[in-house]
KEBADREN-477166 format. One record per residue (C-alpha): residue in one letter; x negated, y negated, z negated. Coordinates in nm, 4 decimals, padded with zeros to 6 digits. Example, Ala and Ser with C-alpha at 12.3 -4.5 7.8 and 13.67 -1.06 7.14 Angstrom:
<pts>
{"a", {-01.2300, 00.4500, -00.7800}};
{"s", {-01.3670, 00.1060, -00.7140}};
</pts>
This chain:
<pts>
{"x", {02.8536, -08.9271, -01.2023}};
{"x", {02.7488, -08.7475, -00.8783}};
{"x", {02.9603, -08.5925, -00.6772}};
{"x", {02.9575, -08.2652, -00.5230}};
{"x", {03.1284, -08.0186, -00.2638}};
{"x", {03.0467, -07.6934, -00.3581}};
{"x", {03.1603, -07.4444, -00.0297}};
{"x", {03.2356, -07.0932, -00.0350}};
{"x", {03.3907, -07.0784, -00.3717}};
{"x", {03.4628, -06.7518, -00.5194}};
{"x", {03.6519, -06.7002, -00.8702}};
{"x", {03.3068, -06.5582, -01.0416}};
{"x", {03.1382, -06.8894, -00.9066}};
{"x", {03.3476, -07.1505, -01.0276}};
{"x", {03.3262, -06.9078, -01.3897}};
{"x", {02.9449, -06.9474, -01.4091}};
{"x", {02.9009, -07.3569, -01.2980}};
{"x", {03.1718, -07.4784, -01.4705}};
{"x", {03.0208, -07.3015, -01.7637}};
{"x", {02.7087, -07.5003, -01.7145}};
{"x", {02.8197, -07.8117, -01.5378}};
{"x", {02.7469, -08.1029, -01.7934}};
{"x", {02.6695, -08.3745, -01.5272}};
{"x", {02.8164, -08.3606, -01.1619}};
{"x", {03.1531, -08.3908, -01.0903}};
{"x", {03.1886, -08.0564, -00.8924}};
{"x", {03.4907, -08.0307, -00.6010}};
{"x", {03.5003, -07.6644, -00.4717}};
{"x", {03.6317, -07.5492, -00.1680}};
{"x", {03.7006, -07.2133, -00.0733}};
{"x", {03.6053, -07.2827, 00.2972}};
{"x", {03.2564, -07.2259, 00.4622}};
{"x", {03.0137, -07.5183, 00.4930}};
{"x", {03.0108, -07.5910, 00.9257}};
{"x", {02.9825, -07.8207, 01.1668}};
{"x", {03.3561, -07.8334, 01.1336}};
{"x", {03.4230, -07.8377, 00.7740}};
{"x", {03.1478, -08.0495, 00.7136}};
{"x", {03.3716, -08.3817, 00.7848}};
{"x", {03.4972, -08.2869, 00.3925}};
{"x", {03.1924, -08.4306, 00.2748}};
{"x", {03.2597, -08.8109, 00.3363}};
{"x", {03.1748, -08.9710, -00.0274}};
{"x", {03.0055, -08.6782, -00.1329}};
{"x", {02.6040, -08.7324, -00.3026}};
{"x", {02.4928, -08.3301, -00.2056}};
{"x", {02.6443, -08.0102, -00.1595}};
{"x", {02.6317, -07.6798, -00.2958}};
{"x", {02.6592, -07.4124, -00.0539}};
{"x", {02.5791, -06.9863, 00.0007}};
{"x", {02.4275, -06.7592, 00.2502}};
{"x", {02.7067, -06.7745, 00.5271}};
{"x", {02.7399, -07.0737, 00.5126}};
{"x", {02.6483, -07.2020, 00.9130}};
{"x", {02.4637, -07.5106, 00.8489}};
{"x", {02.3214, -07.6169, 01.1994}};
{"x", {02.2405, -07.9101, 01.3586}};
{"x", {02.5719, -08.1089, 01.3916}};
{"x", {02.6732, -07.9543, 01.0870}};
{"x", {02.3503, -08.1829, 00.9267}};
{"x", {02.4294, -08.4922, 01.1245}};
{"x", {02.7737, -08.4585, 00.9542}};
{"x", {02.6439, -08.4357, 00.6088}};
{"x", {02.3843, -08.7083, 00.6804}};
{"x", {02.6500, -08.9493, 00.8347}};
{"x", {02.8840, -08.8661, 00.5356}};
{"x", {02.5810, -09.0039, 00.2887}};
{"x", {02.5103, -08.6513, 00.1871}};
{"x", {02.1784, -08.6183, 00.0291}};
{"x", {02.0959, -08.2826, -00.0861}};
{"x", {02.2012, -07.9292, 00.0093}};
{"x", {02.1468, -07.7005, -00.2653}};
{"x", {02.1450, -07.3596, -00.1639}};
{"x", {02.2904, -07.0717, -00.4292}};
{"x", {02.0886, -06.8116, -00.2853}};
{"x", {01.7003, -06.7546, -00.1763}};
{"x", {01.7652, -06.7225, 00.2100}};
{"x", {01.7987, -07.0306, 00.3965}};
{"x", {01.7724, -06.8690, 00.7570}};
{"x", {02.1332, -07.0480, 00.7872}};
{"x", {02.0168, -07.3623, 00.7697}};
{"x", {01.8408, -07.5667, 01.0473}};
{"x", {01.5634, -07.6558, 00.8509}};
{"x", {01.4306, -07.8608, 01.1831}};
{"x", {01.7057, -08.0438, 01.2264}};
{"x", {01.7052, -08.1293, 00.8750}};
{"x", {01.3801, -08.2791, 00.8577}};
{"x", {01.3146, -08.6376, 00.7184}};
{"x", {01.7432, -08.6205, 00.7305}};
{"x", {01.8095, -08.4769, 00.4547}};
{"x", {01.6562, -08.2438, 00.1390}};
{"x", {01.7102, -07.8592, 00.0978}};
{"x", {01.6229, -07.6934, -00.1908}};
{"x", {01.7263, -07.2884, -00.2877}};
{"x", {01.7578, -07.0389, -00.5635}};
{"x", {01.3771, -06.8325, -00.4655}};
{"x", {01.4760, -06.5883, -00.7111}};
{"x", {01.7321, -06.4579, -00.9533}};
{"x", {01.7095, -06.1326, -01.0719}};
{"x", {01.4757, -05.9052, -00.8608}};
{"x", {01.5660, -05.6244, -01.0745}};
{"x", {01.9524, -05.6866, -00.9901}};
{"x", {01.8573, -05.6204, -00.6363}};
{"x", {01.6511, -05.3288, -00.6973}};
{"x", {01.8635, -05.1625, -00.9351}};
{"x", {02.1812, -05.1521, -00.6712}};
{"x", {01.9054, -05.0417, -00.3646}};
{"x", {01.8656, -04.6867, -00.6134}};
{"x", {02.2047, -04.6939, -00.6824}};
{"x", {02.2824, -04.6457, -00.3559}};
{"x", {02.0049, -04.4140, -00.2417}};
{"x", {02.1209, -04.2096, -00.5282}};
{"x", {02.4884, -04.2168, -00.4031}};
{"x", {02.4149, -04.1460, -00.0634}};
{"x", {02.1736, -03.8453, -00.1710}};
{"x", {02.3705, -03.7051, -00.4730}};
{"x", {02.7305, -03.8098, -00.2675}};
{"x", {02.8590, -03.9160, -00.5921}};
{"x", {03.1530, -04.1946, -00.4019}};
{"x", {03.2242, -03.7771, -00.2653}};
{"x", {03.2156, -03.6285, -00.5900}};
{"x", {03.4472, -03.8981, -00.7428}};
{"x", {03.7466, -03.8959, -00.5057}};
{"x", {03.7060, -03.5149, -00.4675}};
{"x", {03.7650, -03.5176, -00.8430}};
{"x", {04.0414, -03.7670, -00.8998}};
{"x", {04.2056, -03.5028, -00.6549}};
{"x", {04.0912, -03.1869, -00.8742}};
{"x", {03.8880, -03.1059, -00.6085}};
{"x", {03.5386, -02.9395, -00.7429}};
{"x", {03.4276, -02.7752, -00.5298}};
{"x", {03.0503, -02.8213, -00.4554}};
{"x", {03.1113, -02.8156, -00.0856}};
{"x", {02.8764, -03.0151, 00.1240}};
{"x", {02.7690, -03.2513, -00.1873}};
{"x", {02.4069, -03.1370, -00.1441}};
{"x", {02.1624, -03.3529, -00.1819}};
{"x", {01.7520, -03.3452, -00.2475}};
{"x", {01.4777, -03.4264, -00.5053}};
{"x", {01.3361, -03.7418, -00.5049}};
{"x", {01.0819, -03.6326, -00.7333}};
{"x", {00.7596, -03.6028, -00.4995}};
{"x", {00.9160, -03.7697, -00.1991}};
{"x", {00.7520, -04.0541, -00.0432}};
{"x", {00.9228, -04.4400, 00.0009}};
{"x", {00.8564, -04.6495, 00.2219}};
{"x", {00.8598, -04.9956, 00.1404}};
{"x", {00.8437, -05.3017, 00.3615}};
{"x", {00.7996, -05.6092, 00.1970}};
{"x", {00.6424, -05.6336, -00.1684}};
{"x", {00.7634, -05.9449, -00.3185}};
{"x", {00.9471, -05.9464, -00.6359}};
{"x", {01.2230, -05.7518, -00.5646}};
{"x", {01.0163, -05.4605, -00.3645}};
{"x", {00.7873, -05.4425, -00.6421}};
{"x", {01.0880, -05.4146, -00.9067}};
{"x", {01.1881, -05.1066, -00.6244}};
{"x", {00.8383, -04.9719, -00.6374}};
{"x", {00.8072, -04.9485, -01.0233}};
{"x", {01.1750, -04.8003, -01.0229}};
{"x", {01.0401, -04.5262, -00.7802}};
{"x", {00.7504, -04.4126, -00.9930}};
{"x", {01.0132, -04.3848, -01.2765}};
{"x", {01.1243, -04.0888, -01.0434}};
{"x", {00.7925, -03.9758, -00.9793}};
{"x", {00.7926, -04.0883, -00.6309}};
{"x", {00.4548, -04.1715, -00.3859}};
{"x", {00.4953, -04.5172, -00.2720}};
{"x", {00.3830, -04.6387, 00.1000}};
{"x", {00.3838, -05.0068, 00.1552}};
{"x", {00.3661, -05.2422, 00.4153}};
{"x", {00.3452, -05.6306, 00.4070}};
{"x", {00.1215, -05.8745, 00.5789}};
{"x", {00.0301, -06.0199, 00.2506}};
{"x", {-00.0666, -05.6922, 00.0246}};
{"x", {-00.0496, -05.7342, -00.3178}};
{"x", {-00.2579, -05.5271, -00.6001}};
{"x", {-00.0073, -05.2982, -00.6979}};
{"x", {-00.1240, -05.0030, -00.8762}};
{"x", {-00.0580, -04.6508, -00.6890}};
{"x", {00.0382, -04.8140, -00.3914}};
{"x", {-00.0790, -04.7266, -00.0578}};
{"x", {-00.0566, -05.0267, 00.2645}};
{"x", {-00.0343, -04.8768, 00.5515}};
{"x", {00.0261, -04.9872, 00.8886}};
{"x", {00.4119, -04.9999, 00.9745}};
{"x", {00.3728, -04.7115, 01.2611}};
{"x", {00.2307, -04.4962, 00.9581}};
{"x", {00.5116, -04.5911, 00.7311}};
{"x", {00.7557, -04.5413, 00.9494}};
{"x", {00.6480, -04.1685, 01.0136}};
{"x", {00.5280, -04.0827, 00.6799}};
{"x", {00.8413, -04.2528, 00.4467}};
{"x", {01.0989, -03.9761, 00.3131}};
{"x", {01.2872, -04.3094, 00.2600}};
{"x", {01.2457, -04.6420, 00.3741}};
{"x", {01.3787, -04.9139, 00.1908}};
{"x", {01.3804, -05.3065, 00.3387}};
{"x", {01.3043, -05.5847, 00.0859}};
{"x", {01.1320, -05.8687, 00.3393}};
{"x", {01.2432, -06.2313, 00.4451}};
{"x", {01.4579, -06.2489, 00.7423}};
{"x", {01.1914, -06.4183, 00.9801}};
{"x", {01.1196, -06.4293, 01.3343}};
{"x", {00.8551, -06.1573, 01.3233}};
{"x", {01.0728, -05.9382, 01.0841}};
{"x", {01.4102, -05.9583, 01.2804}};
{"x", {01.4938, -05.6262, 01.4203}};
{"x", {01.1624, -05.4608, 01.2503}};
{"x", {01.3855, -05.1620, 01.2628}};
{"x", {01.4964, -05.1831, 01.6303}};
{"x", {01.5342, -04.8838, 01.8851}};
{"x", {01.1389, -04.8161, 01.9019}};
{"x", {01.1240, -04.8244, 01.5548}};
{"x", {01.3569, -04.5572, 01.5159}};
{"x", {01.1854, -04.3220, 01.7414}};
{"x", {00.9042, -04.3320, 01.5324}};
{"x", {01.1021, -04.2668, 01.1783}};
{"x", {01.0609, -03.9402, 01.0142}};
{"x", {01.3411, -03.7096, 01.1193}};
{"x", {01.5657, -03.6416, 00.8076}};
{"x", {01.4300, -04.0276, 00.6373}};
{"x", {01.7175, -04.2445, 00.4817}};
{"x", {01.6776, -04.6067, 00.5617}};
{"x", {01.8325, -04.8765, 00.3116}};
{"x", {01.8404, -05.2293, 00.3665}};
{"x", {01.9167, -05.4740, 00.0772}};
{"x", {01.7553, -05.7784, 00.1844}};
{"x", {01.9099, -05.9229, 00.5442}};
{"x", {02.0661, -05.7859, 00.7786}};
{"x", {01.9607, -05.9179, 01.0977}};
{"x", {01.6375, -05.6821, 00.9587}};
{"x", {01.7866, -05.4179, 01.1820}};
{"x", {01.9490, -05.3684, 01.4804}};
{"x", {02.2895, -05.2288, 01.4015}};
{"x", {02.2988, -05.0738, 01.7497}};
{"x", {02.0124, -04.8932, 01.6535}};
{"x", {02.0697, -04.7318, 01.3655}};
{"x", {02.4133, -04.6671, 01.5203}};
{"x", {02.1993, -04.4053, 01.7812}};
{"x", {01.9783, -04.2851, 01.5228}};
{"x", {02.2798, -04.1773, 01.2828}};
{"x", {02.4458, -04.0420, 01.5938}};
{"x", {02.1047, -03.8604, 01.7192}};
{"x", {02.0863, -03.7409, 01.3696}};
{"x", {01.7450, -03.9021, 01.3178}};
{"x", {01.8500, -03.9653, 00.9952}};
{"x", {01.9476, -03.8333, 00.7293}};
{"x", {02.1647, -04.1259, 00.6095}};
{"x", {02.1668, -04.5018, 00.5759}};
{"x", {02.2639, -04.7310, 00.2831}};
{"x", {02.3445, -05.0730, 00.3577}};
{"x", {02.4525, -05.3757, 00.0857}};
{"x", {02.3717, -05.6206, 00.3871}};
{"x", {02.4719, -05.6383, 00.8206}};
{"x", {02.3695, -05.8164, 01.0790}};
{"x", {02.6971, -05.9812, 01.1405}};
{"x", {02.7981, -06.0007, 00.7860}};
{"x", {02.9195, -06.3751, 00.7324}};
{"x", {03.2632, -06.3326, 00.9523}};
{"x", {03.3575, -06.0111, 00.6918}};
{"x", {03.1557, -05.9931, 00.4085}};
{"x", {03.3109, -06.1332, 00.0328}};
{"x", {03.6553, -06.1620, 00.1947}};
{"x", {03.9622, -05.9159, 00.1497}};
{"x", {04.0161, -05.7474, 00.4796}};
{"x", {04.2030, -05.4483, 00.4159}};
{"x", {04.5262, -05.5330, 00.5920}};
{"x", {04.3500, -05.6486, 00.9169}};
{"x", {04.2093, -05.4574, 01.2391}};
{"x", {03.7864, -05.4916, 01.2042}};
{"x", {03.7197, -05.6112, 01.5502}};
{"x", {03.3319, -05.5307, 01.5250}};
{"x", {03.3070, -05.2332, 01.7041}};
{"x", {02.9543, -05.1147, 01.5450}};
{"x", {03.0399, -05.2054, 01.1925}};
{"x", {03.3898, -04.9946, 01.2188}};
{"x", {03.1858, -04.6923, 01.3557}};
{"x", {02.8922, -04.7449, 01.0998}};
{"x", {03.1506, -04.7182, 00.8266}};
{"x", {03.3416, -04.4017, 00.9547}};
{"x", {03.0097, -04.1764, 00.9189}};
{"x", {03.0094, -03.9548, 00.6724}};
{"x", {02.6401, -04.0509, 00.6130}};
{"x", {02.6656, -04.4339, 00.5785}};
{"x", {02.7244, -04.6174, 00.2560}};
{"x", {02.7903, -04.9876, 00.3152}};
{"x", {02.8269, -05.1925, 00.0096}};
{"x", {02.9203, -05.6381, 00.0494}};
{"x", {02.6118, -05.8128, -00.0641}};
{"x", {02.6585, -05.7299, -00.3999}};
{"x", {02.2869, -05.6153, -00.5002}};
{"x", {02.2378, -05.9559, -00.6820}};
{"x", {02.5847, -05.9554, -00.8551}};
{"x", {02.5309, -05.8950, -01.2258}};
{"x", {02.5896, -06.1289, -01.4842}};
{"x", {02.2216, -06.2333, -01.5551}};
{"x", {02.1861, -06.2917, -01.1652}};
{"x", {02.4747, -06.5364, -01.1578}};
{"x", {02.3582, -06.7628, -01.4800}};
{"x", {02.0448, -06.7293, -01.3039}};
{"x", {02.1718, -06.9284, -00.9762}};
{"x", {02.4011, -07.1290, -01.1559}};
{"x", {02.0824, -07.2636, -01.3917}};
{"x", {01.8802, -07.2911, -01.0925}};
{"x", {02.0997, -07.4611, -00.8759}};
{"x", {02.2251, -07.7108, -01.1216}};
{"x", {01.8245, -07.7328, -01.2200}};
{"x", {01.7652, -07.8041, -00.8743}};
{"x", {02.0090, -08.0895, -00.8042}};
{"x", {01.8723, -08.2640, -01.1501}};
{"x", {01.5485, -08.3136, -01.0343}};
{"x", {01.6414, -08.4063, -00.6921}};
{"x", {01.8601, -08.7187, -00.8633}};
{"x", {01.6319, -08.7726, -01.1237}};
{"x", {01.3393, -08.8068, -00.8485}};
{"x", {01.0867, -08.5582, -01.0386}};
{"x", {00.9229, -08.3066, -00.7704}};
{"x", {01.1500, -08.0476, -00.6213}};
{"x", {00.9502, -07.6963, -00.6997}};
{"x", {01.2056, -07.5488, -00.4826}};
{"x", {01.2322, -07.7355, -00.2059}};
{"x", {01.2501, -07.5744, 00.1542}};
{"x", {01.1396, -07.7590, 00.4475}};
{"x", {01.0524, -07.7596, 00.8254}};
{"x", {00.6935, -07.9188, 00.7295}};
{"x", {00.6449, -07.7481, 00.3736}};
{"x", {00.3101, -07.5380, 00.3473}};
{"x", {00.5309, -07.2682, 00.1904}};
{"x", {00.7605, -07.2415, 00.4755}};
</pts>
């Protein structure tokens, strides 16, 4: 029987793979994957690990030295791993997708929190508190979103939109036919979008698409919301345009420096991030932790995948979701 380290263990992860473990002998450790905590790996055949996980260079050497095989990814970013370094080392294979909709659902969620101020509304209440005070919001009905990136999970966004009777703008290098949509240049989006809602691959040419120049551009009174990566925007940024009141508000489920806070328990320690601290204090922010894939379909969906994943890679039948540094799809 193979076995595996499987890093970054939360409760709700162990629930779902030893549900559908039947053939690896699975050792999880709450730790992240490293260059440090990689020496754990010695007699281990692959790895299972998540999107903090800090899987550089030495970190691969480690694994490779340690007769590591395989790193299967639980997630559908890899910009973690060193895909570079790991070429003709070792194999890397992801989850590409889950549940789109999962993701899409929890980006309206929170636009319609931050617009309605329903997290407001509810502690106001608990208090008996109703007063209507400052809980306006606006119609989305005939508003126009923005949309940058129309993959899966934008398009599941899109179609939720025109449930609302929204006009969609899109922009992608890579259009797709999508009825009622409009591409449009990103300059156009940017000045035209109500709301503008992230849903691209964290990628050199998409890292801080939303950087200070961006923002000067953005329709005054537009929310942003970014579900997808953080490193999609600089934090700094949006910090000015919240300040400037450029915005109207910004929802967040993802931040650029999100793997030293985000899925841990902090609440009895000082946040020594400075722009994350500040982000959170405005009355006009909502930042949720990664949790716009967490629903039950979305985890059986990784845990299939995953497992899926490591059975073909053993078995030697061709890896349909392999990622690597010379693959035509990377």
């Amino acid at each position: 029987m193979k076995r595996i380290a499987f890093f970054d263990t939360k409760p709700y992860d162990r629930t779902w793979f030893d549900a559908l473990n039947t053939k690896y002998e699975i050792d999880y450790f709450e730790i992240k994957l490293n260059e440090r905590t990689a020496v754990l790996t010695k007699g281990f055949d692959g790895v299972i690990a998540f999107v903090n996980d800090e899987i550089n260079e030495k970190a691969i050497n480690t694994l490779v030295e340690n007769g590591v095989k395989v790193i299967a990814m639980r997630c559908a970013g890899y910009n973690n791993v060193d895909i570079k370094a790991a070429d003709k080392k070792i194999t890397i294979v992801r989850v590409p997708a889950y549940s789109p909709h999962a993701v899409a659902e929890h980006t309206m969620a929170l636009l319609l929190t931050l617009n309605r101020k329903i997290h407001k509304a509810y502690l106001r209440t608990r208090d008996f508190n109703f007063s209507l005070v400052g809980l306006m919001g606006f119609d989305l009905y005939g508003k126009t979103v923005g949309v940058i990136g129309t993959g899966k999970i934008g398009r599941a966004f899109i179609d939720i939109c025109k449930g609302f009777g929204m006009k969609v703008l899109a922009y992608d290098p890579y259009p797709a036919d999508i009825p009622d949509v409009k591409y449009v240049s990103l300059d156009t989006l940017l000045s035209e979008s109500d709301i503008i809602s992230l849903h691209c691959p964290l990628t050199e040419e998409t890292r801080h698409i939303l950087d200070e120049e961006a923002f000067s551009k953005i329709k005054k009174g537009a929310v942003v919301i970014n579900t997808s990566r953080g490193e999609l925007i600089d934090s700094h940024a949006l910090l000015n345009a919240l300040n400037n009141e450029t915005l109207f508000g910004a929802a967040l489920d993802v931040y650029e420096e999100e793997s030293e806070f985000f899925f841990e328990d902090y609440s009895n320690t000082i946040i020594k991030d400075d722009i994350l601290s500040l982000l959170l204090s405005r009355p006009n922010t909502i930042i949720t932790s990664h949790q716009g894939f967490f629903t039950k379909e979305a985890m059986k969906s990784i845990a299939e995948t995953t497992l899926k994943n490591l059975d073909d890679f053993f078995e030697g039948r061709p890896l349909k979701n392999e990622v690597c540094f010379r693959c035509p799809n990377n």
